[in-house]
C-alpha positions in Angstrom: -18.0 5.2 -7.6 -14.3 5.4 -6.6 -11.0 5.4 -8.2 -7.7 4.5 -6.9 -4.3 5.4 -9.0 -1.3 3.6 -7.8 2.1 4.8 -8.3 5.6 4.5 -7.1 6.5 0.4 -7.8 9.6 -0.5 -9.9 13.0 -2.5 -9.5 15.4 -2.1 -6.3 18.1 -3.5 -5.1 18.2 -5.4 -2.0 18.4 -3.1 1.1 17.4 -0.3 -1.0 14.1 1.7 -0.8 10.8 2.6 -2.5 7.9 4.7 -2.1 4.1 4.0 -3.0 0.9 6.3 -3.5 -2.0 6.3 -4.3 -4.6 8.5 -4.8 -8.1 8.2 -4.1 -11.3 9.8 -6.0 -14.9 9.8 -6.2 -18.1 9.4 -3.9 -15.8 9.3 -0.4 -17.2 10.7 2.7 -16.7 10.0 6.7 -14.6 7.0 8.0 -12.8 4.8 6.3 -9.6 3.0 6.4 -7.0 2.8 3.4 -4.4 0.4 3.0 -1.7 -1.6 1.1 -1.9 -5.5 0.4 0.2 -7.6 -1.7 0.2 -10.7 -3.5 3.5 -12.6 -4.7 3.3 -15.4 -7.4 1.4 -18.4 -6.2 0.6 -16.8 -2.8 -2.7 -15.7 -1.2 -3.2 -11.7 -1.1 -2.3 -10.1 2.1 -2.0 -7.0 3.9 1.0 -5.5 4.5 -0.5 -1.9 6.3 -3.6 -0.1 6.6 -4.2 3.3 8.3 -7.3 5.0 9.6 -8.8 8.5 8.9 -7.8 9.1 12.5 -4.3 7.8 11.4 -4.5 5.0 13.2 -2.2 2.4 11.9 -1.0 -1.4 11.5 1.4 -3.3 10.3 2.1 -7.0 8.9 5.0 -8.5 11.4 6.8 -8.9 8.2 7.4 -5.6 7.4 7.2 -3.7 10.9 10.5 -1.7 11.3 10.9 -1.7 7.4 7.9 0.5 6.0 5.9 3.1 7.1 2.3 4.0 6.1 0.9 7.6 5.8 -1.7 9.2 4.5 -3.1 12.7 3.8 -6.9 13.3 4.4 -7.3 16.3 2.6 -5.8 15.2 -0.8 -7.6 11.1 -0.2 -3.7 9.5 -0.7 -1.9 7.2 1.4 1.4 6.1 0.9 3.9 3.4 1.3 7.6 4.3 2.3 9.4 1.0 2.4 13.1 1.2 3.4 15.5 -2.4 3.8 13.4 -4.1 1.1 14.4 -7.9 0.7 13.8 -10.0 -2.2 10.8 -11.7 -0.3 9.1 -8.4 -0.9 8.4 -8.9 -4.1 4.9 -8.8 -5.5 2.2 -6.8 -7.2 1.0 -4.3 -4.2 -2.2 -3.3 -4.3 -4.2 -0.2 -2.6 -6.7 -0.7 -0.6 -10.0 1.7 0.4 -12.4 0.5 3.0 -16.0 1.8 3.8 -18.8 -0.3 3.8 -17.2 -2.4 0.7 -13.8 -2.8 -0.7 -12.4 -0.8 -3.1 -9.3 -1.8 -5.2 -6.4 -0.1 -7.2 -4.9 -1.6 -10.8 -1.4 -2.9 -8.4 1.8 -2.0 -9.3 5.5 -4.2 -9.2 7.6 -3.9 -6.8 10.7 -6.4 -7.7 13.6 -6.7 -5.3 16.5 -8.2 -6.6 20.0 -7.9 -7.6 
């Protein structure tokens, strides 16, 4: 089984900047990507960036620019650094760990307003 802990969400002003992690735990071996999606009120989930074990990564066109995915292999986190956040950034955020299924974290706010 595997466990994802989210951290980092919380309110910003516009043009200011968070940071998001989240650590990984459990039965995780070889490949496999992790990521960040998000989901706003009364909107579909989608991803905003994801990020190989060869660190490898990709960006929605919405946020290219803005945020930055990372991730350390050794300690099984990735992280979120998002810098010029607007209020369409809003949402729950959710981590994201891919192998041969999906494996989700709890999500955590991130609110952008003023």
């Amino acid at each position: 089984q595997v466990q994802l802990v989210e951290s980092g969400g919380g309110l910003v002003q516009p043009g200011g900047s968070l940071r998001l992690s989240c650590a990984a735990s459990g039965d995780i071996f070889g490949f496999y990507i992790m990521g960040w999606y998000r989901q706003a009120p009364g909107k579909e989930r989608e991803l905003v960036a994801s990020i190989g074990t060869s660190l490898i990564s990709n960006y929605a066109d919405s946020v290219k620019g803005r945020f930055t995915i990372s991730r350390d292999n050794a300690k099984k986190t990735v992280y979120l650094q998002m810098n010029s956040l607007k209020p369409e950034d809003t949402a729950v955020y959710y981590c994201n760990l891919k192998t041969y299924t999906d494996y989700w974290g709890q999500g955590t706010q991130v609110t952008v307003s003023s």
